[in-house]
C-alpha positions as CSV (number, residue, x, y, z in Angstrom):
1,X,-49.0,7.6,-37.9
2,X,-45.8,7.9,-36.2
3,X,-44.1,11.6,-36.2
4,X,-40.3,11.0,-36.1
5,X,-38.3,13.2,-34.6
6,X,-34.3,11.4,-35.3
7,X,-33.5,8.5,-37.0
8,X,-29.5,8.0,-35.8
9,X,-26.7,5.4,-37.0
10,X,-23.9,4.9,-35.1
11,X,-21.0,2.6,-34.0
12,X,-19.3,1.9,-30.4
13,X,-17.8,-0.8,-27.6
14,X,-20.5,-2.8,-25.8
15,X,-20.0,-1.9,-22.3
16,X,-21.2,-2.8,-18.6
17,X,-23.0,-0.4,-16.3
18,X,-24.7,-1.9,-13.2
19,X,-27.7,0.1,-13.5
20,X,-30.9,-1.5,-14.4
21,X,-30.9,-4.7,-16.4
22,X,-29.3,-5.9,-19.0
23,X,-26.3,-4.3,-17.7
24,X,-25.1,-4.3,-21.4
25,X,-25.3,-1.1,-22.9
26,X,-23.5,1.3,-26.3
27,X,-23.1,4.5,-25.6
28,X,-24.2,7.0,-28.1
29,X,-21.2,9.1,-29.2
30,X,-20.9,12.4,-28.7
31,X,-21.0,13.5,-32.4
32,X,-24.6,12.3,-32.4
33,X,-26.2,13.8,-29.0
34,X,-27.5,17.2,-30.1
35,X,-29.7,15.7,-32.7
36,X,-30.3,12.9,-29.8
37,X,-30.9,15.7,-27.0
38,X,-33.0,17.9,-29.7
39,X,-35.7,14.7,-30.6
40,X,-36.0,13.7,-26.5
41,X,-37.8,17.4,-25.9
42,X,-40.2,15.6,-26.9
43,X,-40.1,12.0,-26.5
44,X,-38.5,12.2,-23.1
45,X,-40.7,10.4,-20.8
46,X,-39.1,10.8,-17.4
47,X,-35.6,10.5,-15.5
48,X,-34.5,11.9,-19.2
49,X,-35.1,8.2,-20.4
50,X,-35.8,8.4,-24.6
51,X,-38.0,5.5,-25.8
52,X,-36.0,3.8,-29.1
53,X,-37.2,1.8,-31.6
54,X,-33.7,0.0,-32.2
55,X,-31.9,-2.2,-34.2
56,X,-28.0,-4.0,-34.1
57,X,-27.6,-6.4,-37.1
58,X,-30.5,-7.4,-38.1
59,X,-32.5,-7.4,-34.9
60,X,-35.3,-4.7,-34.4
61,X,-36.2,-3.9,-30.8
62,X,-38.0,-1.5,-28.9
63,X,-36.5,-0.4,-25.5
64,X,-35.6,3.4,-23.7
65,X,-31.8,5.2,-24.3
66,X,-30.6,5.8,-20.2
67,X,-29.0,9.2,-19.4
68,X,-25.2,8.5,-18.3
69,X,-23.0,11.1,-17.6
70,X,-22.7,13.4,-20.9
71,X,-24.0,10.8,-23.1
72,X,-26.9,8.1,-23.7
73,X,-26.8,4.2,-23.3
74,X,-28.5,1.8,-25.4
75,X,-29.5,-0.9,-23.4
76,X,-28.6,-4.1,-25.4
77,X,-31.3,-6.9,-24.3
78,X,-30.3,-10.3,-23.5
79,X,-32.6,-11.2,-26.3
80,X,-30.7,-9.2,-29.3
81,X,-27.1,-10.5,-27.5
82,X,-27.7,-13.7,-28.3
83,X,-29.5,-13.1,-31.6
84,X,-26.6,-11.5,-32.7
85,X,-23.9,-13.0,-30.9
86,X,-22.7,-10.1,-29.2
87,X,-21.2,-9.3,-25.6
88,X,-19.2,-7.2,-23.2
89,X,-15.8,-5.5,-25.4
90,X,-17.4,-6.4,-28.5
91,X,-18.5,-3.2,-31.0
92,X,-21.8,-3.4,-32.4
93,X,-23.5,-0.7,-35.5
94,X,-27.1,0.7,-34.2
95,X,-29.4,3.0,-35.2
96,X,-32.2,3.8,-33.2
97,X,-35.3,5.8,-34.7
98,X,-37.2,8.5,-32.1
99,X,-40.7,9.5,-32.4
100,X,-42.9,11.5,-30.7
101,X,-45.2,10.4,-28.0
């Protein structure tokens, strides 16, 4: 049994940040990170990195949110760009679900 700690929705711009791979990431906005900060006390697993499970459209994914600045980046696999058609510029709707580890 899974213990969930945030279950967040949100909206934003695909953007590229050449840190690790896919390089395609949506930033969580800000409106959502004190819920987001809050859950990763205690999901946080290192380097502040927040293991997700995620979804954009209809694909479900697991991966880990990346600190960045002030905020969090979803990393968008290469696997759920082309299952949805998505790329760099174009805005996507997530919602990632944290639990504790």
């Amino acid at each position: 049994m899974t213990d969930l700690l945030a279950r967040i929705a949100f909206a934003g711009e695909v953007v590229e940040w050449r840190g690790p791979a896919p390089f395609l990431f949506v930033p969580v906005p800000e409106e959502h990170l004190a819920e987001l900060r809050y859950a990763a006390r205690e999901a946080s697993y290192g380097w502040g990195c927040v293991p997700v499970a995620a979804r954009i459209g209809v694909t479900d994914f697991t991966t880990s949110l990346f600190p960045r600045g002030e905020t969090y980046f979803l990393p968008v696999k290469v696997a759920v760009q082309r299952a949805e058609g998505v790329g760099l510029g174009d805005r996507v709707t997530a919602e990632i679900a944290i639990t504790r580890r």
